[in-house]
C-alpha positions as CSV (number, residue, x, y, z in Angstrom):
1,X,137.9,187.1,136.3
2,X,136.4,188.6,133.4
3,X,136.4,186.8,130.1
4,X,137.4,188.9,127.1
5,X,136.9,188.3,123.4
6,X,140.6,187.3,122.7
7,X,142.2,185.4,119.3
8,X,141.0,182.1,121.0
9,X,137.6,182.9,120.6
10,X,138.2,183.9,116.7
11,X,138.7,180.3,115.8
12,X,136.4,177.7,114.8
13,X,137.2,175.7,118.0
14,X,137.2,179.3,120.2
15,X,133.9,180.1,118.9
16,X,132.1,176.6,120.0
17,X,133.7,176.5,123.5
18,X,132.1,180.1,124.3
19,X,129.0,178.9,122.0
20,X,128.7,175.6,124.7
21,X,129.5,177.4,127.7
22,X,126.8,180.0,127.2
23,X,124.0,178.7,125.1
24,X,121.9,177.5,127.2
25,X,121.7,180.3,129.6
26,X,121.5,182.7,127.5
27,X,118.3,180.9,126.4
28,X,117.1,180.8,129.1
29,X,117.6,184.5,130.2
30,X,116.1,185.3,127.3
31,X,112.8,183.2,128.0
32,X,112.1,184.8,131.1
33,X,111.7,187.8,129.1
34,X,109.7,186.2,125.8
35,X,107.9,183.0,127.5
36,X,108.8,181.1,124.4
37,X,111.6,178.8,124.6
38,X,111.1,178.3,120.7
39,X,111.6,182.0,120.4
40,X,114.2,182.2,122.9
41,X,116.0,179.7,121.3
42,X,115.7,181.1,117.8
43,X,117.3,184.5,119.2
44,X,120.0,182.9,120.7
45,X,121.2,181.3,117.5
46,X,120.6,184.8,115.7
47,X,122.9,186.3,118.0
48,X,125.9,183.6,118.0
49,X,125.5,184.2,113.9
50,X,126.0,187.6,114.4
51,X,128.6,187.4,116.7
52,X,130.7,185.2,114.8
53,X,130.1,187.4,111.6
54,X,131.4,190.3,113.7
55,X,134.2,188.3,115.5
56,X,137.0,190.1,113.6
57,X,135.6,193.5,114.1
58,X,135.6,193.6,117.6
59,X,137.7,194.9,120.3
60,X,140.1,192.1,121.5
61,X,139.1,193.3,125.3
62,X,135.3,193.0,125.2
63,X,134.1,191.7,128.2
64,X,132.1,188.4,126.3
65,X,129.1,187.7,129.1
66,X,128.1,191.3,129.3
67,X,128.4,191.3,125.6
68,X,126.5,188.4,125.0
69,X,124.3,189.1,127.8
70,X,123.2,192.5,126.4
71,X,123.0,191.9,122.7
72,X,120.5,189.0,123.7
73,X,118.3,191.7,125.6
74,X,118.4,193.8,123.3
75,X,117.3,190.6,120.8
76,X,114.9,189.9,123.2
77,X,113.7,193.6,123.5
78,X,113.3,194.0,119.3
79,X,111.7,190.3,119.1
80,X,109.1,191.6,122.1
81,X,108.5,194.6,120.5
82,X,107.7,192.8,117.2
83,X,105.1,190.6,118.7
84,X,103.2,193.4,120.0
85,X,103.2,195.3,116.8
86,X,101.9,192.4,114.9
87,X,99.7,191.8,117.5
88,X,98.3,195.1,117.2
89,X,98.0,194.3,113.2
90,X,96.3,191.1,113.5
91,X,93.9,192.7,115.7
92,X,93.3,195.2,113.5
93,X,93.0,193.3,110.4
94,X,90.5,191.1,111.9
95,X,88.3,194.3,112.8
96,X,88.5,195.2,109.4
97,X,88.1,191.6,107.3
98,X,84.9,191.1,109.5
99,X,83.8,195.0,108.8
100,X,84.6,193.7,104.8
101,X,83.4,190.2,104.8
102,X,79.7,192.1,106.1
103,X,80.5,194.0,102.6
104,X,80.7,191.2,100.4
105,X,77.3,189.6,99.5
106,X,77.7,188.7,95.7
107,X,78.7,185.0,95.7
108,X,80.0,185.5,91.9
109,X,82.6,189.0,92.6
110,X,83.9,186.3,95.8
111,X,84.3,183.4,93.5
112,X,86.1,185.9,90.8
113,X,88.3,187.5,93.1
114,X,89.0,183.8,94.3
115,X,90.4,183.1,91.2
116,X,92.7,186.3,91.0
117,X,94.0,185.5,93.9
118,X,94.6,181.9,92.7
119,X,96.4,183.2,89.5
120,X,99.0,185.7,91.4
121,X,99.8,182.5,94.3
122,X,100.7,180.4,91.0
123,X,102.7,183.3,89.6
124,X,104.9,183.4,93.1
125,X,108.3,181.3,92.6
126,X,108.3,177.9,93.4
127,X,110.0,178.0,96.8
128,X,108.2,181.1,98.1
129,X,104.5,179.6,96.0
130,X,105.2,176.5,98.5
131,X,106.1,177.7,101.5
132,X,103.2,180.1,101.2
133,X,100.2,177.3,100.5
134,X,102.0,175.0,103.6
135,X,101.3,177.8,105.8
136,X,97.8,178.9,104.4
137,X,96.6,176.4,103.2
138,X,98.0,173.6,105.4
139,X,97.8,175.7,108.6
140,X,101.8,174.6,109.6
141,X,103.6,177.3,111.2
142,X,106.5,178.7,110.2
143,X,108.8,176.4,112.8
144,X,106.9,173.3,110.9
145,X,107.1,174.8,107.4
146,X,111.0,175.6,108.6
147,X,111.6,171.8,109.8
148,X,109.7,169.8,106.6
149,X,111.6,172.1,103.6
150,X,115.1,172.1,106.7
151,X,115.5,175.9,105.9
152,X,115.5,178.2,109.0
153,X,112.0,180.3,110.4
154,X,114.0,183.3,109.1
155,X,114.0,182.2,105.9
156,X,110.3,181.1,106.0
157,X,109.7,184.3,107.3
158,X,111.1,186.3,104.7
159,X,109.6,184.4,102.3
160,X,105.9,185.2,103.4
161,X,106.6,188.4,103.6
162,X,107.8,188.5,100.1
163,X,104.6,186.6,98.8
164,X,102.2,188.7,100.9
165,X,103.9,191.5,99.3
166,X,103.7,190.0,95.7
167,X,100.4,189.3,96.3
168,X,99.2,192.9,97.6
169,X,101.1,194.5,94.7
170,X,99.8,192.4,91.6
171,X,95.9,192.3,93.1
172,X,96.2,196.1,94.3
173,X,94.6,197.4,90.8
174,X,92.0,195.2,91.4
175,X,90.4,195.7,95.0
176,X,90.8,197.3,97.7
177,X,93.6,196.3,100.0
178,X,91.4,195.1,102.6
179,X,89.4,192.6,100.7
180,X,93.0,191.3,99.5
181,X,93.8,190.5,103.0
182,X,90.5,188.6,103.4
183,X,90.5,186.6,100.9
184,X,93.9,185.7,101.6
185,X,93.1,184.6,105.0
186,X,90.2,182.1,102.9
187,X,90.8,178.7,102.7
């Protein structure tokens, strides 16, 4: 028999019997294809928001596993796909800080551009200033930085991505963008 998205599964009660029964394997389908039960996890709970945003805009005879089922490959698929790109980005940001950090030999323009960099992370709002030095100055990942301030990775996430930007934007008339990445990665 084929389970369908029906009124039952529109309620609050609905909703956590299908969010019980298929959780956990769901998470685990989706690790064999990420290798990160953290990861796998994370995706699962995107996808049961999503799916309870949507609930109402669905068709009442949607078969729900092969619903579920597909919307986390596809999760899966996107989060994958991520990884790699960043991958590639890290990679190629390392090429070039170590290319740029061969380029930089005056002690005084590092310890100048230290401070710049110093003056835009105090400019960034409190929140977003905070989670930003736990991650780079503290080393925590985002999970860790996630669990200490109890916000989700998503929002840690976001927020990085928002001071990295800050930060590229307001030290962009000063340098070049590759020396802003290095001396962001500093310590």
């Amino acid at each position: 028999m084929i389970e369908t998205f029906t009124n039952t599964w529109q309620t609050k009660e609905g909703f956590e019997i299908l969010f019980k029964k298929h959780y956990e394997p769901l998470c685990n389908f989706v690790f064999g294809m990420v290798k990160d039960y953290d990861a796998s996890e994370d995706i699962i709970q995107d996808l049961f928001v999503k799916f309870w945003k949507k609930r109402n805009d669905l068709p009442d005879d949607i078969p729900i596993k092969a619903y579920l089922y597909r919307a986390a490959r596809n999760m899966a698929l996107n989060q994958i796909k991520h990884s790699s790109i960043k991958k590639d980005f890290n990679l190629f940001n390392r090429v070039k800080i170590s290319d740029a950090e061969q380029n930089i030999g005056n002690p005084a323009e590092a310890s100048e551009l230290q401070k710049m960099i110093a003056q835009a992370v105090n400019e960034l709002p409190a929140e977003r200033k905070k989670i930003f030095l736990m991650s780079r100055e503290d080393g925590l990942k985002y999970k860790e930085i996630a669990q200490e301030l109890n916000i989700s990775v998503k929002t840690v996430e976001n927020q990085m991505g928002k001071a990295l930007s800050t930060l590229r934007t307001e030290l962009s008339d000063y340098l070049p963008a590759i020396i802003i990445a290095i001396c962001i990665g500093i310590k």
